[in-house]
TILOTI-698137 format. One record per atom (N, C-alpha, C, CB): residue number from 1; atom name; y negated, x, z. Coordinates in nm, 2 decimals. Atoms other than C-alpha are relative to their C-alpha. Glycine has a CB too. Layout:
# TILOTI-698137
<NUM; "CA"; <Y; X; Z>> ...
//
This chain:
# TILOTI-698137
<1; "N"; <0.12; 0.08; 0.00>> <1; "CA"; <0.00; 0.00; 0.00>> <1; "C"; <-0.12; 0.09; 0.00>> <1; "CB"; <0.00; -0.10; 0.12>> <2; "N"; <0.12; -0.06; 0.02>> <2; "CA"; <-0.34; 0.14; -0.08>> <2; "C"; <-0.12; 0.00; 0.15>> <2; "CB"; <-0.07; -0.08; -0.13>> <3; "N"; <0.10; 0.07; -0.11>> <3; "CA"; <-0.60; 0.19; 0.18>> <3; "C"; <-0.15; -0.02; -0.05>> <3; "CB"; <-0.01; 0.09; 0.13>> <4; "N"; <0.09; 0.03; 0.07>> <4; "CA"; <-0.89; 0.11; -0.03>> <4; "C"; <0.06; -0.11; -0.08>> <4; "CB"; <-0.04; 0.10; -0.07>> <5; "N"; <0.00; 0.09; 0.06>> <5; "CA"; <-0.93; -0.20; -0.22>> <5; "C"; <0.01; -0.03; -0.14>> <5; "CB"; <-0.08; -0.03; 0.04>> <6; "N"; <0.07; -0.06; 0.14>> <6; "CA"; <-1.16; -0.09; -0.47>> <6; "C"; <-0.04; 0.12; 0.02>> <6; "CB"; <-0.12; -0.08; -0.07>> <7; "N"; <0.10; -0.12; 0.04>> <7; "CA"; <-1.31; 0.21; -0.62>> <7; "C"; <-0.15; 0.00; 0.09>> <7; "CB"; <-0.04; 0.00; -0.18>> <8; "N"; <0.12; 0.05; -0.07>> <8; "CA"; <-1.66; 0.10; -0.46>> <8; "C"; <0.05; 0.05; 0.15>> <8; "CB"; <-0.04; -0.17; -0.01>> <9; "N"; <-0.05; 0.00; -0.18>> <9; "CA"; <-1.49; 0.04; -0.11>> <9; "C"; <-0.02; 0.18; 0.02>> <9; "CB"; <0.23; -0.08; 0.05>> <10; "N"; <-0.01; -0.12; -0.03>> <10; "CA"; <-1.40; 0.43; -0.11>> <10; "C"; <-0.15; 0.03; 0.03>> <10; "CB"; <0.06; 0.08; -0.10>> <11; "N"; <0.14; -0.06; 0.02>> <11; "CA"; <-1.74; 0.55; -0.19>> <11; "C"; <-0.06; -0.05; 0.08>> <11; "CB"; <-0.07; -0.01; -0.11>> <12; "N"; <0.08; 0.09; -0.13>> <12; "CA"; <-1.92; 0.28; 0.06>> <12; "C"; <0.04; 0.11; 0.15>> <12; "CB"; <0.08; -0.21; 0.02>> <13; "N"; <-0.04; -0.06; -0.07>> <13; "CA"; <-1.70; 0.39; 0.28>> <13; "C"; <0.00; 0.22; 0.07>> <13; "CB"; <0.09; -0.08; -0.04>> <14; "N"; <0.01; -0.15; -0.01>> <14; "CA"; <-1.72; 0.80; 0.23>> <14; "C"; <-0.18; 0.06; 0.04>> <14; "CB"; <0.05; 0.06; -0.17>> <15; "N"; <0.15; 0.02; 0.01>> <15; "CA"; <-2.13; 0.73; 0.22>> <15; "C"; <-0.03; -0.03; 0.17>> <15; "CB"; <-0.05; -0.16; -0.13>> <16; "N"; <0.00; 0.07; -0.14>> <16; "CA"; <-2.08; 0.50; 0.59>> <16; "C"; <0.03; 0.13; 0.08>> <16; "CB"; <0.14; -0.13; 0.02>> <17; "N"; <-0.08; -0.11; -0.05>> <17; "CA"; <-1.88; 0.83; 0.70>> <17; "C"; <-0.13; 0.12; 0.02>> <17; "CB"; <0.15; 0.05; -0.12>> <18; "N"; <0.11; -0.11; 0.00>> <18; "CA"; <-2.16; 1.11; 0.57>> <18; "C"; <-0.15; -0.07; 0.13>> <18; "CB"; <-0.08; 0.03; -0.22>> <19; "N"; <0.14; 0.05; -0.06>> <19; "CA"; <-2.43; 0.88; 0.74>> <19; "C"; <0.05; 0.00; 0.16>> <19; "CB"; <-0.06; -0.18; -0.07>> <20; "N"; <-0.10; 0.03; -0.19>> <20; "CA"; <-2.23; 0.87; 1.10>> <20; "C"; <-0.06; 0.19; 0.02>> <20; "CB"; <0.31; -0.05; -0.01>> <21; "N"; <0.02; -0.15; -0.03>> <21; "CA"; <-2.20; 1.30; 1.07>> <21; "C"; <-0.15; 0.02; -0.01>> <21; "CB"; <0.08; 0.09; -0.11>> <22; "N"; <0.14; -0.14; 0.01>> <22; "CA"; <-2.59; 1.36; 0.96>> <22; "C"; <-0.06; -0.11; 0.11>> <22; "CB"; <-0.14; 0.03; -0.20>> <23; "N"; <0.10; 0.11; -0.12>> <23; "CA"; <-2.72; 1.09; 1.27>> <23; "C"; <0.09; 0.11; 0.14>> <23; "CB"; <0.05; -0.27; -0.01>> <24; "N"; <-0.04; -0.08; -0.15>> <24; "CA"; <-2.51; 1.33; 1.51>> <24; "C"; <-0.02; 0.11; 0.02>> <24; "CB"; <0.13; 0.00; 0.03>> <25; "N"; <0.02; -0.08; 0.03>> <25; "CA"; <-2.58; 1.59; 1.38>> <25; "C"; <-0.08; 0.09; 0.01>> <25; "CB"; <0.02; -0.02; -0.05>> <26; "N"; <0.17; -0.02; -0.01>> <26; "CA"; <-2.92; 1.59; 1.43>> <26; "C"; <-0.06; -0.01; 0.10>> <26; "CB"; <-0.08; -0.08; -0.07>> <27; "N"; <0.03; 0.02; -0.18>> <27; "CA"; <-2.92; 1.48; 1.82>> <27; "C"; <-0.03; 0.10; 0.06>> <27; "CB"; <0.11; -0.04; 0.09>> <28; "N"; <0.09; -0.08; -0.07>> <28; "CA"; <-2.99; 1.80; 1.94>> <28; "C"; <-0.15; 0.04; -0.02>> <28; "CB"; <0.05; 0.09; 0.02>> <29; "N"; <0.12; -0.04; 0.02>> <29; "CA"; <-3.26; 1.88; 1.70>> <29; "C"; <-0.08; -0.12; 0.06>> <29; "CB"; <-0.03; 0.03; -0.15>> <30; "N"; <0.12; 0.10; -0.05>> <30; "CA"; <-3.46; 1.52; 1.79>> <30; "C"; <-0.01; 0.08; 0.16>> <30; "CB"; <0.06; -0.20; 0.00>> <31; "N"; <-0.01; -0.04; -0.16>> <31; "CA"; <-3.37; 1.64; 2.17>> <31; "C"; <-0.14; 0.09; 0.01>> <31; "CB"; <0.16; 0.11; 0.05>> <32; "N"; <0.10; -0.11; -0.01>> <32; "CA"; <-3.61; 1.97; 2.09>> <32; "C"; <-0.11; -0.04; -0.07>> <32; "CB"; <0.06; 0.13; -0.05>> <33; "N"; <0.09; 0.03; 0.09>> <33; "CA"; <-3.81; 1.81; 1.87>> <33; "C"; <-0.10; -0.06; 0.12>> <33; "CB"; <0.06; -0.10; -0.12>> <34; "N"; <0.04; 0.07; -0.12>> <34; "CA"; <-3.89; 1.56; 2.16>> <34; "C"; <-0.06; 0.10; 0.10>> <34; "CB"; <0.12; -0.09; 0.07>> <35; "N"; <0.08; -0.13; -0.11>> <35; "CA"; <-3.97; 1.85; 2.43>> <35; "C"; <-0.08; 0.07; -0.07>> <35; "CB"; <0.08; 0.12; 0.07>> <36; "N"; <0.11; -0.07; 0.03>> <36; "CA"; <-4.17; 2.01; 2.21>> <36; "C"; <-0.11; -0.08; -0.05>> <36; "CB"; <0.03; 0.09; -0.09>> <37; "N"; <0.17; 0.07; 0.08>> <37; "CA"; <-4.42; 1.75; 2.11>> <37; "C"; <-0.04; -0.05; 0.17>> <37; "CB"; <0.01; -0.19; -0.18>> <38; "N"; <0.01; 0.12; -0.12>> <38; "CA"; <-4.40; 1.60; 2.48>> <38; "C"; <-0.09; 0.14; 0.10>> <38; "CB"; <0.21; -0.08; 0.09>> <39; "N"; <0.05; -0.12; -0.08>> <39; "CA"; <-4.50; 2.01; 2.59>> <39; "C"; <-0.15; -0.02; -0.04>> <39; "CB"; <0.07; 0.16; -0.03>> <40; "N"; <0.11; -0.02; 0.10>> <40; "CA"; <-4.80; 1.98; 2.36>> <40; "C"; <-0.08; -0.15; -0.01>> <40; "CB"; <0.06; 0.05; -0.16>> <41; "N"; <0.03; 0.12; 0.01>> <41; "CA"; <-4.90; 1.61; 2.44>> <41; "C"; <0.00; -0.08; -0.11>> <41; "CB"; <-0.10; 0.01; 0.04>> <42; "N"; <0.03; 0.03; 0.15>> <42; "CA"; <-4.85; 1.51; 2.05>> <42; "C"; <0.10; -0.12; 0.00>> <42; "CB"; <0.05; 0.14; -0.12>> <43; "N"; <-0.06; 0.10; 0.02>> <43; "CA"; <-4.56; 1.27; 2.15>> <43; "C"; <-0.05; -0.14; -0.07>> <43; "CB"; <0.04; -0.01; 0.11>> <44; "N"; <0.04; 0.10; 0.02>> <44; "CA"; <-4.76; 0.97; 2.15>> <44; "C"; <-0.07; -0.04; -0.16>> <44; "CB"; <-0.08; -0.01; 0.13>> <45; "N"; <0.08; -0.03; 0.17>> <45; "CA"; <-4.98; 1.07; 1.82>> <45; "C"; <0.11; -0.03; -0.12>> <45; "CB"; <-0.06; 0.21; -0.02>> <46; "N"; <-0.12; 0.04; 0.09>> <46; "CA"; <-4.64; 1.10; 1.64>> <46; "C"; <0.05; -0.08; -0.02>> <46; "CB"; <0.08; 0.03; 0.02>> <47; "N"; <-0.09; 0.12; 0.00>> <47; "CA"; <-4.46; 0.82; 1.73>> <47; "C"; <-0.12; -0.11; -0.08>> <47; "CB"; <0.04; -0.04; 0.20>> <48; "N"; <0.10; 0.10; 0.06>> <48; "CA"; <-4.80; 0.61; 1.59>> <48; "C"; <-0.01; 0.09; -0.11>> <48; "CB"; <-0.15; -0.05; 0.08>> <49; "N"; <0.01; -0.07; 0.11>> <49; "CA"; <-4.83; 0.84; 1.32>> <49; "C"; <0.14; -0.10; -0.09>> <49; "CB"; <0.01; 0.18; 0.02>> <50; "N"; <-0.11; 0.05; 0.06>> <50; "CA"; <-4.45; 0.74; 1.23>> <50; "C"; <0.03; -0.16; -0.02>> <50; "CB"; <0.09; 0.05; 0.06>> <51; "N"; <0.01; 0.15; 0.01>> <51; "CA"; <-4.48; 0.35; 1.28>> <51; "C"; <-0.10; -0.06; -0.06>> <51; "CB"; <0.01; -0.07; 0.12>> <52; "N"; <0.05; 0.07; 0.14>> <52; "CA"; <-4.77; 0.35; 1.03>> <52; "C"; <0.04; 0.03; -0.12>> <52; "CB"; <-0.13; 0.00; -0.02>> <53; "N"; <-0.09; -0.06; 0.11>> <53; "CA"; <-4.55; 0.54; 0.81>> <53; "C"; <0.09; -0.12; -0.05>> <53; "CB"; <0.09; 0.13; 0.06>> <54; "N"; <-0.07; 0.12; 0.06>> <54; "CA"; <-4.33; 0.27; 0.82>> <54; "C"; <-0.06; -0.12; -0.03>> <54; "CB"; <0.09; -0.04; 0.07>> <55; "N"; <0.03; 0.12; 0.02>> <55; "CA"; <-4.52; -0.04; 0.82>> <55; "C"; <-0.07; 0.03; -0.11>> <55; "CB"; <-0.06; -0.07; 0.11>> <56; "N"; <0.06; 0.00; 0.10>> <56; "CA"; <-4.73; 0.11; 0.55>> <56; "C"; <0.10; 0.04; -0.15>> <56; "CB"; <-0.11; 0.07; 0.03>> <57; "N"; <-0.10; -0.02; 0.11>> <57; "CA"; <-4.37; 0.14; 0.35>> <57; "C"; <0.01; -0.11; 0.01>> <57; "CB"; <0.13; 0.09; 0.01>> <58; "N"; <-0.04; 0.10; 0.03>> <58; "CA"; <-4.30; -0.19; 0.41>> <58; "C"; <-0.08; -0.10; -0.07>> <58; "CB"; <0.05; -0.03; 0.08>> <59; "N"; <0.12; 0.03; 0.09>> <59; "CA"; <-4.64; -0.32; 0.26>> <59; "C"; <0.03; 0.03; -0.07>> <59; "CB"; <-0.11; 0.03; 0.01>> <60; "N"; <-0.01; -0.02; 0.10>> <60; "CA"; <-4.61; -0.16; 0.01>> <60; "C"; <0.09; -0.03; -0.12>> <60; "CB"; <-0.01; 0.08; 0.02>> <61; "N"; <-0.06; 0.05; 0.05>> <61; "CA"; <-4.32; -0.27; -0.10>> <61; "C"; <0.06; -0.14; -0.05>> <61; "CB"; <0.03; 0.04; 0.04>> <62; "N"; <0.01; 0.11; 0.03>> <62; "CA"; <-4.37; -0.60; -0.03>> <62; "C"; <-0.08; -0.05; -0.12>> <62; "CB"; <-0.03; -0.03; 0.11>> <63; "N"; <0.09; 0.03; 0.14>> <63; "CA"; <-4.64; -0.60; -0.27>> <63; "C"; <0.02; 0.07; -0.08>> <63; "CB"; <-0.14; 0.00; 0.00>> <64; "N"; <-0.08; -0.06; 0.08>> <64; "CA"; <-4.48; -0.38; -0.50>> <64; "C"; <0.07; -0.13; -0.13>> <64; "CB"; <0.10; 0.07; 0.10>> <65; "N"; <-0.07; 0.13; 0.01>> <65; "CA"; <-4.27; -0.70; -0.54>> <65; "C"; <-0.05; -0.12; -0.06>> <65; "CB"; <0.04; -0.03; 0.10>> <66; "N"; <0.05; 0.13; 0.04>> <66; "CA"; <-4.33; -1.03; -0.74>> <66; "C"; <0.09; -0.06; 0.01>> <66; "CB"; <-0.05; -0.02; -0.12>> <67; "N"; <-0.06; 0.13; -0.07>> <67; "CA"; <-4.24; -1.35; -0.58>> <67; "C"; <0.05; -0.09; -0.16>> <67; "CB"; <-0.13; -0.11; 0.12>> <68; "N"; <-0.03; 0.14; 0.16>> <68; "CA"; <-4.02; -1.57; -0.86>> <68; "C"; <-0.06; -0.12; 0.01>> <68; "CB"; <0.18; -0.07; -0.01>> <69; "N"; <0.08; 0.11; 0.00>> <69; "CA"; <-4.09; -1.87; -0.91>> <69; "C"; <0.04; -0.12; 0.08>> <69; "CB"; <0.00; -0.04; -0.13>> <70; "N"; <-0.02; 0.00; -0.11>> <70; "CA"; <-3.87; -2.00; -0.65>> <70; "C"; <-0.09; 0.01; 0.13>> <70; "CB"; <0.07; 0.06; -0.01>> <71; "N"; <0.10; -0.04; -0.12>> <71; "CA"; <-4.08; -1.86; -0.37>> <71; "C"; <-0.11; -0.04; 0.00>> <71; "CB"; <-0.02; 0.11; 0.01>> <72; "N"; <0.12; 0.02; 0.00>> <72; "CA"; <-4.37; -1.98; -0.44>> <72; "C"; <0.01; -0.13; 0.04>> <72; "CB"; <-0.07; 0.05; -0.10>> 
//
């Protein structure tokens, strides 16, 4: 019996796998990353630096985007 489905499934699945290793991978660097902006007071600057990083990705994308005709 196969343990894959489909061709896809693998790859999802080998993609699910790489994304598990580089998020653990990286736990110590955030760790030092974190003490060093927290030595230098920059924590707080960062962290709002990065959450207009995102909200100004998701703008953008939103309007990027045209509503069908549905949506409207």
């Amino acid at each position: 019996m196969p343990t894959f489905t489909f061709k896809r499934e693998r790859g999802l699945w080998f993609w699910a796998l790489a994304l598990v290793v580089a998020i653990y991978s990286t736990l110590t660097l955030a760790g030092t990353l974190a003490g060093f902006l927290r030595d230098r007071n920059l924590l707080d600057a960062s962290f709002g630096f990065g959450l207009l990083v995102v909200v100004t990705v998701i703008v953008g994308s939103g309007v990027r985007r045209q509503p069908g005709r549905r949506e409207y």
